[in-house]
ZALOTI-302301 format. One line per 10 residues: number of its first residue (from 1); for each residue x, y, z of N, C-alpha, C. Coordinates in pm, 1 decimal. Layout:
% ZALOTI-302301
NUM	X,Y,Z,X,Y,Z,X,Y,Z ~ ...
***
This chain:
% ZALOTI-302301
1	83.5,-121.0,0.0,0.0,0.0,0.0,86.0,124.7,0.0 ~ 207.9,153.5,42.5,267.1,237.3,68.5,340.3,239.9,-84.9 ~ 355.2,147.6,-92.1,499.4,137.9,-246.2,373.8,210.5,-369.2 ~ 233.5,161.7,-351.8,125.7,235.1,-406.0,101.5,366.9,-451.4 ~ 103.4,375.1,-266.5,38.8,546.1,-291.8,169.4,632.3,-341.1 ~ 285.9,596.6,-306.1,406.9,687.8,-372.8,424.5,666.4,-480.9 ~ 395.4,565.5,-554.0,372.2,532.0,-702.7,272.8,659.9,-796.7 ~ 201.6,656.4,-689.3,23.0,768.2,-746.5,83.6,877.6,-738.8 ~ 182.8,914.2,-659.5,165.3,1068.9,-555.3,263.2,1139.2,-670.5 ~ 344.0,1043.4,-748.7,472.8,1100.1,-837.5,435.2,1162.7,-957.9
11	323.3,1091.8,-994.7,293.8,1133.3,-1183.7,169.7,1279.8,-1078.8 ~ 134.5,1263.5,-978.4,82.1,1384.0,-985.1,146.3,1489.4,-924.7 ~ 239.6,1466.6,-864.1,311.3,1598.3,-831.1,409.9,1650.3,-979.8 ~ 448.5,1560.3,-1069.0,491.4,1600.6,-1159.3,419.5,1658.4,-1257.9 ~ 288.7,1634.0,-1243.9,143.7,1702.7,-1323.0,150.7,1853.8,-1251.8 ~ 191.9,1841.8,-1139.9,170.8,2031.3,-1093.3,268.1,2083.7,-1140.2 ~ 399.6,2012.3,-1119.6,537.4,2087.2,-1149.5,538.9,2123.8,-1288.5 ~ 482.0,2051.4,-1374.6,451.5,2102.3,-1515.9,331.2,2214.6,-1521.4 ~ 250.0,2204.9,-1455.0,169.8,2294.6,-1438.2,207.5,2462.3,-1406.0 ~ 234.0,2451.8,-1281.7,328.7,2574.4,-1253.1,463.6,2602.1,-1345.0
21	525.5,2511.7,-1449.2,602.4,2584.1,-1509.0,566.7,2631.5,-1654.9 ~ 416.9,2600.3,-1643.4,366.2,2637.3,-1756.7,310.0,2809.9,-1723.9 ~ 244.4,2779.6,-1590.1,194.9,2894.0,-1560.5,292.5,3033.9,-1523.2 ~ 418.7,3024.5,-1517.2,514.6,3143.6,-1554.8,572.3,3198.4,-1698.8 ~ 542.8,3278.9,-1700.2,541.8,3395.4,-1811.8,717.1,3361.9,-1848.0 ~ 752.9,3348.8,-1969.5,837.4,3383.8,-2056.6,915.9,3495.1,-2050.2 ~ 1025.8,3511.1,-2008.9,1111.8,3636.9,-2031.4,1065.3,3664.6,-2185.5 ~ 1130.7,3838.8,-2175.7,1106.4,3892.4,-2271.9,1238.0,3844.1,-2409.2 ~ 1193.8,3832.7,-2528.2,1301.8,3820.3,-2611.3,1421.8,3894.5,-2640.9 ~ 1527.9,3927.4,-2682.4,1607.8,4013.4,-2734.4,1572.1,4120.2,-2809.0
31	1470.1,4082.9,-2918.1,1480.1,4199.4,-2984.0,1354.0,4307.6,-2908.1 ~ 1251.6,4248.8,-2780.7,1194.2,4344.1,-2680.8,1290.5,4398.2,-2584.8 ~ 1373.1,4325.3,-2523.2,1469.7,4427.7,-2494.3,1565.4,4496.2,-2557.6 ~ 1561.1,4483.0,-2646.7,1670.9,4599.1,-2736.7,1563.0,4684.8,-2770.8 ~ 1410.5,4695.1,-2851.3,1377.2,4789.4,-2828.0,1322.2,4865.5,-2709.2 ~ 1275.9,4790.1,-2601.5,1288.3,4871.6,-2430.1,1377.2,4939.8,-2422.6 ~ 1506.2,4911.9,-2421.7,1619.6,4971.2,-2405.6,1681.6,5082.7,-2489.4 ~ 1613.5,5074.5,-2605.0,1576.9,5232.6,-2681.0,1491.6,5318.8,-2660.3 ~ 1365.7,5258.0,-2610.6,1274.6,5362.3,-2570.8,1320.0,5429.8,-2455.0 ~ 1417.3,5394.3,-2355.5,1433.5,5418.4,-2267.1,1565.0,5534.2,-2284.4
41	1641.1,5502.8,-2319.8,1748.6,5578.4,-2348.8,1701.2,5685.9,-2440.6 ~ 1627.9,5714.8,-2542.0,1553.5,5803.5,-2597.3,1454.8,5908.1,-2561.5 ~ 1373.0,5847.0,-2420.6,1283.6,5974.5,-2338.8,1351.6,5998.6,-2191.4 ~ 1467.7,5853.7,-2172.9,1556.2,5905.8,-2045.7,1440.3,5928.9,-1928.8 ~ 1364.5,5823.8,-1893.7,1272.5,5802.6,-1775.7,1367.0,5784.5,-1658.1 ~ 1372.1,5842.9,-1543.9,1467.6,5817.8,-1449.4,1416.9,5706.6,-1344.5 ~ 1300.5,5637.9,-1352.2,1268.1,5500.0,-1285.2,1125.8,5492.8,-1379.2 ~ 1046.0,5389.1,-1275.8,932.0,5336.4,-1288.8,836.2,5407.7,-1259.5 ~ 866.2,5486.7,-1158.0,753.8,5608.1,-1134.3,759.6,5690.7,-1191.6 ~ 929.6,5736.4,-1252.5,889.1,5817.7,-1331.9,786.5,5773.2,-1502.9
51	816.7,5635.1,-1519.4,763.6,5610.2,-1613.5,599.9,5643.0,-1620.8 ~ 516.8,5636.2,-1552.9,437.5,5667.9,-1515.4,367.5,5778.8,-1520.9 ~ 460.4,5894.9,-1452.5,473.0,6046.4,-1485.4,441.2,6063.9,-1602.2 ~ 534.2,6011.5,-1696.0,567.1,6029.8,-1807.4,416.5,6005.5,-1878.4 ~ 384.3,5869.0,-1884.5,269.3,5833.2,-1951.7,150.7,5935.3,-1952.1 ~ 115.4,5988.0,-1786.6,7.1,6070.1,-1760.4,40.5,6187.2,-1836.8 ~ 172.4,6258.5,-1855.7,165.5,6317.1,-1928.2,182.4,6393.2,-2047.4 ~ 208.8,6281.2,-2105.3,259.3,6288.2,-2263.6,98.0,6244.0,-2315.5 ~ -11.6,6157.7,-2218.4,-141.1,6116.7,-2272.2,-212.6,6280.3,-2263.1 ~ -228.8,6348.4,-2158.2,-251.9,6470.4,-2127.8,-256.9,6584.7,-2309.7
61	-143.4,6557.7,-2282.2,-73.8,6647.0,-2372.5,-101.5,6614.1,-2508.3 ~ -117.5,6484.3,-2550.0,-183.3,6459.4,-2698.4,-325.8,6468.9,-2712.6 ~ -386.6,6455.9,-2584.1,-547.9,6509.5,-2620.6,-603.5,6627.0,-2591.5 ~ -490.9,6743.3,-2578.0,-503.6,6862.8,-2526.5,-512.7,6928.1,-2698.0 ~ -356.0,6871.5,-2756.9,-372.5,6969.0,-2901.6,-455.6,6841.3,-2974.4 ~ -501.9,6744.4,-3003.1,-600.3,6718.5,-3062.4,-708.0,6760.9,-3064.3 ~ -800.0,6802.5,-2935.7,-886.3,6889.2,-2944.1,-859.2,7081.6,-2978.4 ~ -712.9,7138.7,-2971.7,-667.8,7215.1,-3020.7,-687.8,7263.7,-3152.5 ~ -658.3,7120.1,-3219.6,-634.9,7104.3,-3365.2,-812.5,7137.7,-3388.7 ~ -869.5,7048.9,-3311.1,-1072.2,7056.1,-3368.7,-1115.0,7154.2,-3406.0
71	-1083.6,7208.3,-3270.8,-1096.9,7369.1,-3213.0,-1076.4,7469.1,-3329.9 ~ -924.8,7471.6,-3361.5,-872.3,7580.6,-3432.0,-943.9,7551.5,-3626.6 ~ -950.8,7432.3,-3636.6,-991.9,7403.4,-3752.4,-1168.3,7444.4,-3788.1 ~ -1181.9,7461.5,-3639.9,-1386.5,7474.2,-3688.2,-1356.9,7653.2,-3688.4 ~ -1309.2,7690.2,-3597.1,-1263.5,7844.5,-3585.5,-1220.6,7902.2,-3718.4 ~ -1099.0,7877.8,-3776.6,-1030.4,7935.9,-3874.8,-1094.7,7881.4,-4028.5 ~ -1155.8,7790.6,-4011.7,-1209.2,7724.8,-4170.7,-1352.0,7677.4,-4198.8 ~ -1399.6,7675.7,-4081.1,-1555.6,7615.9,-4118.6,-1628.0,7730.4,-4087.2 ~ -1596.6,7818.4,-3948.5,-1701.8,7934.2,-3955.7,-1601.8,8058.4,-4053.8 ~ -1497.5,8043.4,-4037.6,-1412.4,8202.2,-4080.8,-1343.1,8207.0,-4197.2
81	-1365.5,8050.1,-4260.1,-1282.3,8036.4,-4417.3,-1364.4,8134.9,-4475.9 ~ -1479.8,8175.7,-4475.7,-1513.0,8280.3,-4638.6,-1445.3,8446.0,-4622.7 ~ -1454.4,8494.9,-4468.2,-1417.9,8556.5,-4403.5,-1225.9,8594.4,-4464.2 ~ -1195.7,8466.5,-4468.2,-1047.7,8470.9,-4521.8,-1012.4,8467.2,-4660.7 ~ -1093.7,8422.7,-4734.4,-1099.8,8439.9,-4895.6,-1057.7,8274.1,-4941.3 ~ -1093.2,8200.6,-4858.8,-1120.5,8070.8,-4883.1,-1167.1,8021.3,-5000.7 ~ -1276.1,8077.0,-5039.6,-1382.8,8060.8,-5196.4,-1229.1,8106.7,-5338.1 ~ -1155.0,8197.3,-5238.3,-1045.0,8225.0,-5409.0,-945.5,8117.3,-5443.4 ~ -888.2,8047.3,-5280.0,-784.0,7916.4,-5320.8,-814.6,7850.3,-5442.2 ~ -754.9,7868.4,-5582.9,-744.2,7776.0,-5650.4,-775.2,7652.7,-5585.0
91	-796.6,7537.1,-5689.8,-803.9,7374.3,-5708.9,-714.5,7318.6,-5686.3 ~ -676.7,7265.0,-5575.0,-536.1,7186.0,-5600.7,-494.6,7070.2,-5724.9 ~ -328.8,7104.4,-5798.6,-363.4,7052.4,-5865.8,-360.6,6902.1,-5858.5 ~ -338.2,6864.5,-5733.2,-279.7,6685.4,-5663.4,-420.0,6651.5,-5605.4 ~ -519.9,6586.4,-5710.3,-664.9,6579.3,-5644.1,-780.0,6628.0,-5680.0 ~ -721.1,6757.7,-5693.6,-822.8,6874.6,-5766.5,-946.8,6845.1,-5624.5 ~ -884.0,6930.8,-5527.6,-922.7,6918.0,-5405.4,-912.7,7068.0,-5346.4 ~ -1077.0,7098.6,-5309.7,-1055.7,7253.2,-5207.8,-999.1,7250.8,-5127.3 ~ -1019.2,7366.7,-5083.3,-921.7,7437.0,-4962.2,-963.3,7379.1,-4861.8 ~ -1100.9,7357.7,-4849.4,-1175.0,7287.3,-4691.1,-1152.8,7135.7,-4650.6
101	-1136.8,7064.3,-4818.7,-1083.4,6930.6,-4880.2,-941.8,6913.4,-4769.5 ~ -830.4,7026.1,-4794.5,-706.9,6998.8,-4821.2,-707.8,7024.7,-4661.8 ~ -734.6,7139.2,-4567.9,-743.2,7108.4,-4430.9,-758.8,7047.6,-4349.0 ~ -832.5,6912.8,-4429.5,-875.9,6771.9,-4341.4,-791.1,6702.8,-4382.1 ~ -732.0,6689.6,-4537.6,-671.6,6613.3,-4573.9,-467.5,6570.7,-4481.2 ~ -473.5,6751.4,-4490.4,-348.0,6760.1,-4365.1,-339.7,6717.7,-4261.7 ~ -403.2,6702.1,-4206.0,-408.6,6671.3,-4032.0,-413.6,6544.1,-4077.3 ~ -461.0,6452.5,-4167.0,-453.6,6260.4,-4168.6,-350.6,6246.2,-4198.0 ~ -293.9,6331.6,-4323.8,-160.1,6290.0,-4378.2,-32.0,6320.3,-4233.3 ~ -67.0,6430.2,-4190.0,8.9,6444.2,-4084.6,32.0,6364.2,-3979.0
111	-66.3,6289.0,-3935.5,-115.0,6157.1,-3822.4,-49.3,6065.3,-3913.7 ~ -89.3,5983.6,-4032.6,-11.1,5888.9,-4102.6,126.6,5887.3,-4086.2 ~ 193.9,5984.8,-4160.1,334.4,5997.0,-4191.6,414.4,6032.2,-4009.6 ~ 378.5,6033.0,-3919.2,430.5,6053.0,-3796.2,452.6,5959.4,-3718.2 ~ 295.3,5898.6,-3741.3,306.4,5746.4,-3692.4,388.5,5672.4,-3786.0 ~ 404.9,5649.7,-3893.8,460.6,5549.8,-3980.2,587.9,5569.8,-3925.5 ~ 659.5,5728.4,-3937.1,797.8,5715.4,-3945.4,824.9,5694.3,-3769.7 ~ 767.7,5676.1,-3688.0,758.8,5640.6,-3554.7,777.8,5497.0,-3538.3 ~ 694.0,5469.0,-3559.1,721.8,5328.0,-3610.5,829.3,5253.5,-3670.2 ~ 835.4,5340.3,-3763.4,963.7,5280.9,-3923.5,1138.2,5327.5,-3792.2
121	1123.9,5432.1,-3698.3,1248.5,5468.3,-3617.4,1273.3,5290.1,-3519.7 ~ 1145.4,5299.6,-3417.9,1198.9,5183.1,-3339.9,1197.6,5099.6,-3379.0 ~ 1181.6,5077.4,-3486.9,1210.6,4883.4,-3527.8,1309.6,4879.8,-3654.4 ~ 1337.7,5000.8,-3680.7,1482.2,5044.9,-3773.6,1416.0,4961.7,-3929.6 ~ 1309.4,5007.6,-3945.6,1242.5,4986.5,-4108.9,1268.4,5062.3,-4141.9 ~ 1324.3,5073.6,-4311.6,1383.2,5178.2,-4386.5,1231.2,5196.0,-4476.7 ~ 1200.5,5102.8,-4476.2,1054.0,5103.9,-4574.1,966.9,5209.1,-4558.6 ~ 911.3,5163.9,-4394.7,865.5,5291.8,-4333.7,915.7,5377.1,-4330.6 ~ 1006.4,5422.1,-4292.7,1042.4,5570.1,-4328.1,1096.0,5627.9,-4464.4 ~ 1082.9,5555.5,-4521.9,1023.8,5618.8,-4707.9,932.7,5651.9,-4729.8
131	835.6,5571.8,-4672.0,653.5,5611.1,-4720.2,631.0,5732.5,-4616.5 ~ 691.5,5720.1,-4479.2,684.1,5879.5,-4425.1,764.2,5994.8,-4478.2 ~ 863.5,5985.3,-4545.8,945.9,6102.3,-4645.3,825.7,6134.9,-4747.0 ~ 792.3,6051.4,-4818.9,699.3,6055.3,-4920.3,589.3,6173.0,-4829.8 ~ 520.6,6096.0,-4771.0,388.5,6151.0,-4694.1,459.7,6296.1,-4656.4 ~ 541.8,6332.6,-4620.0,578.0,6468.5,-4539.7,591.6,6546.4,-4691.9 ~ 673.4,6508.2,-4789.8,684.5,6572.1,-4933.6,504.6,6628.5,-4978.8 ~ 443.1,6495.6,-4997.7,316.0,6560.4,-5029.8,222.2,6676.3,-4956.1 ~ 264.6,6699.4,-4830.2,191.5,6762.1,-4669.5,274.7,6915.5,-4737.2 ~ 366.8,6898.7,-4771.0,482.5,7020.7,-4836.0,396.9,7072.5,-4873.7
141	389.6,7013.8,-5059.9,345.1,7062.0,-5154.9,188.2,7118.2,-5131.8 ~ 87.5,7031.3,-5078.7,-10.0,7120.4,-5097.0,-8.3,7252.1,-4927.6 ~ 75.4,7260.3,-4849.4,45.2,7384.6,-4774.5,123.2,7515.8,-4863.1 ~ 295.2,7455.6,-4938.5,317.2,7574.0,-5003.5,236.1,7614.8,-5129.6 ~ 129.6,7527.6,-5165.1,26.1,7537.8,-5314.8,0.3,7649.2,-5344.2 ~ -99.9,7748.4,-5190.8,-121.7,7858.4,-5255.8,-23.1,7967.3,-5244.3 ~ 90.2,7949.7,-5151.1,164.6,8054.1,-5213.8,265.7,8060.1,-5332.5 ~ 260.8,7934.5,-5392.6,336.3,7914.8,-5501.4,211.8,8006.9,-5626.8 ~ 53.0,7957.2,-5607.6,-49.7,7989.4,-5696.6,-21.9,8186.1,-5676.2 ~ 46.7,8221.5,-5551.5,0.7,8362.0,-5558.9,138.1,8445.6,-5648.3
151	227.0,8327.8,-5618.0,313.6,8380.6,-5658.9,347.1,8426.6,-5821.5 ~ 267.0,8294.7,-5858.6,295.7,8238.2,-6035.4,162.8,8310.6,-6122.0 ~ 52.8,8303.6,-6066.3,-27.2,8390.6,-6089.7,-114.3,8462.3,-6059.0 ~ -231.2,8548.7,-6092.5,-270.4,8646.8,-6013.4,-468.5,8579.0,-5973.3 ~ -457.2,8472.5,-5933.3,-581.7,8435.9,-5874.2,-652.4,8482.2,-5763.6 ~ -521.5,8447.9,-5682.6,-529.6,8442.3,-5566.5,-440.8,8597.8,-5518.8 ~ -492.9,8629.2,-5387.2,-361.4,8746.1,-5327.2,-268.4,8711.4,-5215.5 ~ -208.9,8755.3,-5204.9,-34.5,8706.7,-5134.7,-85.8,8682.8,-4944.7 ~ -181.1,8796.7,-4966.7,-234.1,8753.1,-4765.1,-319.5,8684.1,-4840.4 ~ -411.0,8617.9,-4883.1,-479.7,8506.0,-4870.3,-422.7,8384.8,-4865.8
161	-276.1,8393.3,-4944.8,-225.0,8301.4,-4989.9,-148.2,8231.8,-4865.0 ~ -98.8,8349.7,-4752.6,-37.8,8349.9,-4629.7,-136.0,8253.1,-4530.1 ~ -210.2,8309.2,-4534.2,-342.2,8302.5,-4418.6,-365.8,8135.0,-4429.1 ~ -361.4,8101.0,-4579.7,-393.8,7979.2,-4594.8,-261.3,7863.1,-4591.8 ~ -166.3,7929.7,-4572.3,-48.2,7834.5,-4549.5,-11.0,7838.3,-4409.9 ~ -38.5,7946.5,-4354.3,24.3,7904.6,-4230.4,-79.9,7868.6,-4152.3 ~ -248.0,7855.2,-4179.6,-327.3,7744.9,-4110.8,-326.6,7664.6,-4145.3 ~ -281.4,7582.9,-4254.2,-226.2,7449.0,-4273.7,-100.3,7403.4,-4223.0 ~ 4.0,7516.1,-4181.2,128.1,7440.6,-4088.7,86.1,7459.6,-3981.6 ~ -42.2,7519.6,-3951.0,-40.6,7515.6,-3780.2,-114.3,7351.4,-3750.7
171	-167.2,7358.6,-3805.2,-287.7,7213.2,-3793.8,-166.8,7081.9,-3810.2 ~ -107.4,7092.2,-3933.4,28.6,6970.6,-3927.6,113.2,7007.2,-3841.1 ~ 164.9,7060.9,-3791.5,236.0,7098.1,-3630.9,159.7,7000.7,-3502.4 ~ 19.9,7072.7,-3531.8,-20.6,7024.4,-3354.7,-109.8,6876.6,-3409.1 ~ -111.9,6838.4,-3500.1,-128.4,6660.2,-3514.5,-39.2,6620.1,-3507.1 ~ 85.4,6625.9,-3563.5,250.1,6554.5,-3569.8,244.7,6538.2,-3375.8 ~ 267.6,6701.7,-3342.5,269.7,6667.7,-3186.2,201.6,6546.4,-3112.3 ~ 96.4,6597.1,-3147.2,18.6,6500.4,-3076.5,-18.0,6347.1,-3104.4 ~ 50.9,6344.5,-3202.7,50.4,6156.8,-3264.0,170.9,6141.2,-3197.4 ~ 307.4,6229.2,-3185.9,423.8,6194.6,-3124.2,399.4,6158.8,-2994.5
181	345.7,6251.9,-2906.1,331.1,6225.8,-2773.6,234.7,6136.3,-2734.6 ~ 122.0,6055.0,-2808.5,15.8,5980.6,-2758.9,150.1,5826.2,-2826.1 ~ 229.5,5824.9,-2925.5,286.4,5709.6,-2935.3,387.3,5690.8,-2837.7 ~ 457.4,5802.0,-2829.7,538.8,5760.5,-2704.6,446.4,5769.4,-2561.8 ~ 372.9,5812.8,-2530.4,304.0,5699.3,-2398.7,262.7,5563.7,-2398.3 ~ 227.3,5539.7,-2558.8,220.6,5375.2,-2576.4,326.9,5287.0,-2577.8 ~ 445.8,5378.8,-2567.1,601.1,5279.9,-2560.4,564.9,5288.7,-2467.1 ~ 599.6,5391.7,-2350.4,641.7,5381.2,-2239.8,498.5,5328.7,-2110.3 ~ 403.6,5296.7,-2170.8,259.9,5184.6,-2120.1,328.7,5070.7,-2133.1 ~ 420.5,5054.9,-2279.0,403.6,4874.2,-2293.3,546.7,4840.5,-2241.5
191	655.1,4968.1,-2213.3,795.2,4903.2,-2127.8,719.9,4934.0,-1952.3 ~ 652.2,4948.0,-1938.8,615.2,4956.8,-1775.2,531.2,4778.4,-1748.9 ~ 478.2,4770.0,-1860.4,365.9,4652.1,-1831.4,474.7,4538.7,-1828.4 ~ 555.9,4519.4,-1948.0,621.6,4440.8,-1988.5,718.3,4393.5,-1831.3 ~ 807.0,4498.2,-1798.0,892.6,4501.9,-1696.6,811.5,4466.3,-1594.1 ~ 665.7,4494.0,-1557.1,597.3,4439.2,-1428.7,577.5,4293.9,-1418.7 ~ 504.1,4261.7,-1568.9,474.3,4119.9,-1556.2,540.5,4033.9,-1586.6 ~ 709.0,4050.8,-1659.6,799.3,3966.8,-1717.6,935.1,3959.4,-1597.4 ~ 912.3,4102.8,-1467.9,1026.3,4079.6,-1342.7,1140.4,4158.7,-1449.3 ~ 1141.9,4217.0,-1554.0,1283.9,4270.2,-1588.6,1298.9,4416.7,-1567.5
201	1387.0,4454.8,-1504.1,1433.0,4583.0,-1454.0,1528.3,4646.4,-1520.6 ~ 1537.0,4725.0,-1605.8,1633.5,4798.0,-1688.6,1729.6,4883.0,-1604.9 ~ 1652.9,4929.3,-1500.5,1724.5,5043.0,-1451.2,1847.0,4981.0,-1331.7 ~ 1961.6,5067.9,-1368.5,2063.1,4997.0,-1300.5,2026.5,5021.3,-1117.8 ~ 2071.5,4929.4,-1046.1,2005.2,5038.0,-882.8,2138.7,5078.8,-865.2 ~ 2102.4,5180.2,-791.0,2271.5,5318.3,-728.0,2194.2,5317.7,-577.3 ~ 2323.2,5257.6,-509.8,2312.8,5285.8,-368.6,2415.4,5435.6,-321.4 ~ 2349.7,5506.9,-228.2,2426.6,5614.1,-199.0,2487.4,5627.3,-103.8 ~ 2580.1,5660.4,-101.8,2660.5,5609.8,85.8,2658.7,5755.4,133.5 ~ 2565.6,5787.7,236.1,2545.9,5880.2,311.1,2649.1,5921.1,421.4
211	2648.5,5767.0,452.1,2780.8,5809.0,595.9,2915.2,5774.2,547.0 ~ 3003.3,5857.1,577.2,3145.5,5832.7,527.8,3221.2,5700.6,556.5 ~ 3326.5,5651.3,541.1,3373.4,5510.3,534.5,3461.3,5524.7,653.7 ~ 3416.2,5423.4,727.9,3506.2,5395.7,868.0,3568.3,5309.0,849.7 ~ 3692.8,5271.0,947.6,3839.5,5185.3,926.8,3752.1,5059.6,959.5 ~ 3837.5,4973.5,1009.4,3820.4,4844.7,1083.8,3772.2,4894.6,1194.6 ~ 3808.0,5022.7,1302.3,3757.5,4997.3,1464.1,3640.8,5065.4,1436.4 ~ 3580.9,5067.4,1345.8,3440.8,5163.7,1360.8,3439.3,5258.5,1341.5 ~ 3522.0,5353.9,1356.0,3576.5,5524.9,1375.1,3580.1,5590.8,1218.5 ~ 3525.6,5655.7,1207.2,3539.3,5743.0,1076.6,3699.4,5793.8,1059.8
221	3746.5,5770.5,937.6,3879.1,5779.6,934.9,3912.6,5932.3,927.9 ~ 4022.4,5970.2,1004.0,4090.4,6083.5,1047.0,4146.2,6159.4,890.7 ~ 4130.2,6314.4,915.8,4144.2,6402.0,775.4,4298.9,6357.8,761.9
***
């Protein structure tokens, strides 16, 4: 009976021991810590709390000028475009797309090409960051459009032509921002989660020696 039950007791304690080593999580791979270890060295978080900091407010801060961007776009183009001579912007000729067209069209292209080349940086794709060169070239061409149109001919006038370029770099300004800062809180969400539930600690620990160094008898050593 005894030679029995230790017979039974083996295949099931080895049923848990497989169990529990199923039920621990996987260190992270190499190429997650090599990119952790860029995100980190790149926003220079000085711990875990600060990581944290960080998140609250880099999230803060991207839904501050996104609604910025709403804001300034219903302000300057939906109630005040005629006001500005909106109705004279030539047709673009990439589309053959209005002026009200091309204000929405900026702020996506701007979100696209920020995220892409965000993307295309931490994982070192050259691909991606071609199609974001590309995307930033086209974001160019149609904000300098109408002052190239005021320049080349007489459609349009030189302050309309102003008015309408630099509310199209203001709008691609505060989307770029704010796609930058809402992606980097999603690094620094997924190196906080990662490091909690995988036990890996990037940060080196520094102990500080407060009290000065005593000999062998205890005594703080003499100047």
């Amino acid at each position: 009976m005894v030679m029995g039950e230790q017979g039974s007791e083996e295949p099931l304690n080895d049923h848990m021991g497989n169990m529990n080593q199923s039920g621990v999580p996987d260190g992270p791979t190499s190429e997650s810590l090599e990119l952790m270890e860029s995100i980190i060295q790149r926003l220079q978080p000085a711990d875990r709390h600060d990581i944290r900091e960080m998140i609250s407010f880099r999230g803060l801060v991207s839904g501050a000028l996104a609604s910025m961007t709403a804001v300034f776009w219903w302000i300057s183009v939906d109630k005040g475009g005629s006001s500005l001579g909106d109705a004279d912007i030539p047709i673009s000729l990439i589309g053959e797309f209005t002026f009200r067209e091309i204000s929405i069209i900026i702020p996506v292209l701007a979100l696209m090409a920020t995220f892409i080349m965000s993307v295309g940086r931490e994982t070192g794709n050259a691909i991606l960051n071609n199609i974001g060169g590309i995307l930033i070239v086209i974001i160019m061409f149609y904000i300098l459009e109408p002052l190239g149109n005021a320049i080349i001919g007489p459609e349009i006038e030189m302050q309309v032509a102003i008015f309408a370029s630099g509310r199209l770099v203001a709008m691609a300004i505060m989307v770029g921002m704010a796609t930058t800062f809402f992606w980097d809180a999603i690094l620094l969400q997924w190196v906080r989660s990662t490091m909690m539930n995988m036990g890996v600690d990037l940060f080196p620990s520094t102990t500080i020696q407060d009290n000065p160094i005593v000999n062998e008898e205890g005594s703080p050593p003499l100047g």
